[in-house]
C-alpha angles and dihedrals in degrees: 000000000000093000086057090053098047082047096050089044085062102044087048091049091043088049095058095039090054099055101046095088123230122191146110126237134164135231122213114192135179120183134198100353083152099200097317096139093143120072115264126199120241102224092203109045087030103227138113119249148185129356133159088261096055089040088062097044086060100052093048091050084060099048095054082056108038124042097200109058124167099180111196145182123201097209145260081098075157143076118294137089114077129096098262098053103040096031114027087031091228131115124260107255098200103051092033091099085081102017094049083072092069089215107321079116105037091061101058099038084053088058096040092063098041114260118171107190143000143189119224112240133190096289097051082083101050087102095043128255108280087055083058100052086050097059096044089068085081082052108132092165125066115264115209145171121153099196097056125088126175118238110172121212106241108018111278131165085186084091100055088047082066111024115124098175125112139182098244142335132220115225129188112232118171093327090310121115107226113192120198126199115188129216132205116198111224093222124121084355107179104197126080084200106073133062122212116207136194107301093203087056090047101058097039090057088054097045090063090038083061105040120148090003098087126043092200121041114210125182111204100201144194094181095102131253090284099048088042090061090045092058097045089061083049106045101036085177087070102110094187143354119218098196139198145148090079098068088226117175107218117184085180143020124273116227135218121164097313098330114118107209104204128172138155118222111256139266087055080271072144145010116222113225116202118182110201125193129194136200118173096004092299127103107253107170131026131178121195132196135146119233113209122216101222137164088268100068117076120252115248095248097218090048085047102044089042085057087046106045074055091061098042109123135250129210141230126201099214128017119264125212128183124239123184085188100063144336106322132192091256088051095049101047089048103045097049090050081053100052080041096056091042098037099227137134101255134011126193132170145184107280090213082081102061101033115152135024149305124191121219115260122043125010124203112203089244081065095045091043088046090066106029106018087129101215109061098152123066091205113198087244133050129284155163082046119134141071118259077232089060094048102050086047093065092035077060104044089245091132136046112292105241081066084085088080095063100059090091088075088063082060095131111029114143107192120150115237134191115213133180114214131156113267082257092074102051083064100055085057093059100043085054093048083070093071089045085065112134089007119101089240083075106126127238103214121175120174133204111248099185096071105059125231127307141190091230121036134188120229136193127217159180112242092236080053098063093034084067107041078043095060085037087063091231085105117052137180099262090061109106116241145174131205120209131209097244142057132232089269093059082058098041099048093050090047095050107022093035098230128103128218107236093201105091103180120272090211 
């Protein structure tokens, strides 16, 4: 008897033992690098920093050394944050070769180097929410972000076919269950379609939800340096908050209670390297450093040669010139690449998305953004930020009738659109275009002449376009139509540039 006790004595000891979790593993973050994945030059310490290619050669550095890599970003990979976009609400035209992609390129680079989550930050809106949900298709890394639930004005299931988002993710890291919740901060949010919640709520409620399932609890925020801290006094469970939104510099950790703070800067001027240890299935040890990326360390040649195959150039054989008076060259040329790409009689547009010049020969994608990047303008309110779905809900009374007050955040979009009207029509278009005359809303309308006239024409179209013939009562509801997953830019990038953009929308 005695013999069965001491054995079970042993099995029960080895049992505990065995589930309190021991291991070491390392976490490598960037935060708001808001599209600089090429290398920018620091005017007052005079050297180069940063860029995608020397991120990756970090983190693969790391990894040679280290087994156990969690490798984060706490959100704003896109766009935002300097003087000409958020002041003078124009692009930057010298970062607007990457940036102009709106994340077509981000995605990809982010895989490439290995993330393997990120929060969604402020930025991530800029575009609207249903670009976002476009380019997250490419996604290979979780996206997460517990205090954000999307409410689409008006009411649209279009968005839950697509979303990607989720509250928090579990990784394996060395035997130990890490568990990370993501935040998004509710300041300067671009999009009417999401709702952002407490974040202390949030990750409380997740917490619970996880439970016995992860050993280390991180939060990875974009709440900023102050609100972290807040939510560390809040939330004493939090093991560790990977930070971001306040572009806050930290050279060490901040403590409170047991919570390490820890955030790089901005711009992946530096990575932060946090080495974690746990003993009994609680973090014991950590180590902190940040690892700049600077212009001594070598470039990872895939990362380098993927960013510039993106900024390869394309080529025009005559030059093109906008009018907002008559049928320019730039019109012209659009809107016959759009009647091209549809297959239809006719094609107009909204001048206001091909406005400048472009010269004949070769063609670098600042100039091409600097013609058809199709959100010039960085409004106060949201914008860009509905379905066409969403828009042609509210032209047809499908949806409440104050939602005809939203439609000015849809001020922008760009989707193509095929629609079947009689010849007389045509000609009522026409006859209105007259009055458009000097505004950006002229329209841009090429025919094909090859085809003969017909009693019914097909015409293709900008959704802005059709938004405004629509409100003018020359379009109606009975009208045929068909909406396509891409927008003008996806066409004309592939006519001019020679490459075409293999993400039609999934909304």
């Amino acid at each position: 008897m005695q013999k069965i006790l001491a054995t079970l004595l042993v099995v029960l000891v080895m049992g505990f033992s065995l589930g309190a979790a021991d291991g070491a593993f390392t976490i490598l973050s960037l935060n708001d690098t808001h599209s600089h994945l090429l290398p920018w030059y620091d005017s007052v310490k005079q050297r180069e920093y940063g860029g995608a290619a020397r991120w990756a050669t970090v983190i693969a550095e790391t990894k040679a050394e280290v087994k156990d890599v969690l490798v984060l970003h706490a959100g704003d990979f896109l766009t935002g944050s300097d003087s000409n976009y958020l002041i003078e609400h124009s692009p930057d035209w010298d970062r607007i070769q990457t940036y102009g992609y709106r994340g077509l390129v981000d995605i990809p680079v982010m895989n490439m180097i290995g993330i393997d989550a990120v929060c969604i930050g402020n930025h991530e809106f800029d575009f609207g929410l249903p670009w976002l949900m476009r380019i997250l298709q490419q996604a290979e890394f979780k996206v997460l972000s517990a205090n954000l639930d999307i409410l689409p004005v008006p009411k649209s299931d279009e968005y839950a076919k697509a979303n990607m988002i989720q509250p928090n993710a579990i990784f394996n890291r060395d035997g130990i269950s890490i568990a990370v919740i993501g935040l998004t901060t509710d300041e300067y949010n671009k999009s009417s379609q999401v709702r952002i919640k407490d974040p202390v709520e949030a990750v409380r409620t997740s917490i619970k939800d996880i439970g016995d399932k992860a050993s280390v609890f991180v939060v990875l925020s974009h709440l900023g340096y102050e609100k972290d801290i807040e939510l560390a006094q809040a939330v004493p469970e939090i093991d560790i908050v990977v930070g971001g939104h306040s572009h806050t510099k930290l050279w060490q950790p901040t403590y409170v209670g047991k919570t390490a703070i820890i955030q790089t800067g901005a711009y992946g001027e530096s990575l932060g390297r946090l080495d974690v240890v746990v003993k009994n299935s609680e973090v014991s040890d950590i180590s902190y450093r940040l690892v700049p990326s600077e212009f001594s360390l070598s470039e990872d040649k895939r990362v380098a040669q993927f960013i510039s195959n993106s900024l390869s150039t394309g080529k025009l054989e005559s030059p093109l010139e906008s009018n907002l008076e008559e049928l320019s060259t730039m019109g012209s040329f659009v809107s016959e690449e759009l009647r091209k790409s549809l297959d239809t009689d006719y094609a107009l547009f909204t001048s206001k998305f091909a406005l400048g010049r472009l010269d004949v020969g070769e063609v670098s994608v600042k100039d091409f953004f600097s013609v058809f990047w199709p959100y010039r303008m960085r409004n106060l309110g949201p914008n860009k930020d509905m379905t066409p779905g969403q828009v042609i809900d509210i032209l047809h009374g499908n949806a409440p009738r104050l939602a005809r007050k939203l439609l000015y955040i849809s001020e922008g979009l760009t989707n193509v659109m095929r629609v079947t009207v009689p010849f007389s029509v045509l000609e009522e278009i026409t006859i209105y275009n007259s009055s458009l005359v000097g505004t950006d809303s002229y329209l841009q309308i090429s025919e094909n002449t090859s085809g003969g006239k017909k009693s019914i024409v097909s015409l293709a179209m900008d959704l802005q376009a059709y938004r405004t013939l629509y409100e003018e009562g020359i379009l109606t509801k009975t009208m045929p139509y068909n909406v396509y997953g891409k927008e003008l830019f996806d066409i004309m990038f592939k006519s001019i540039m020679g490459r075409e953009i293999q993400l039609p929308s999934p909304l």
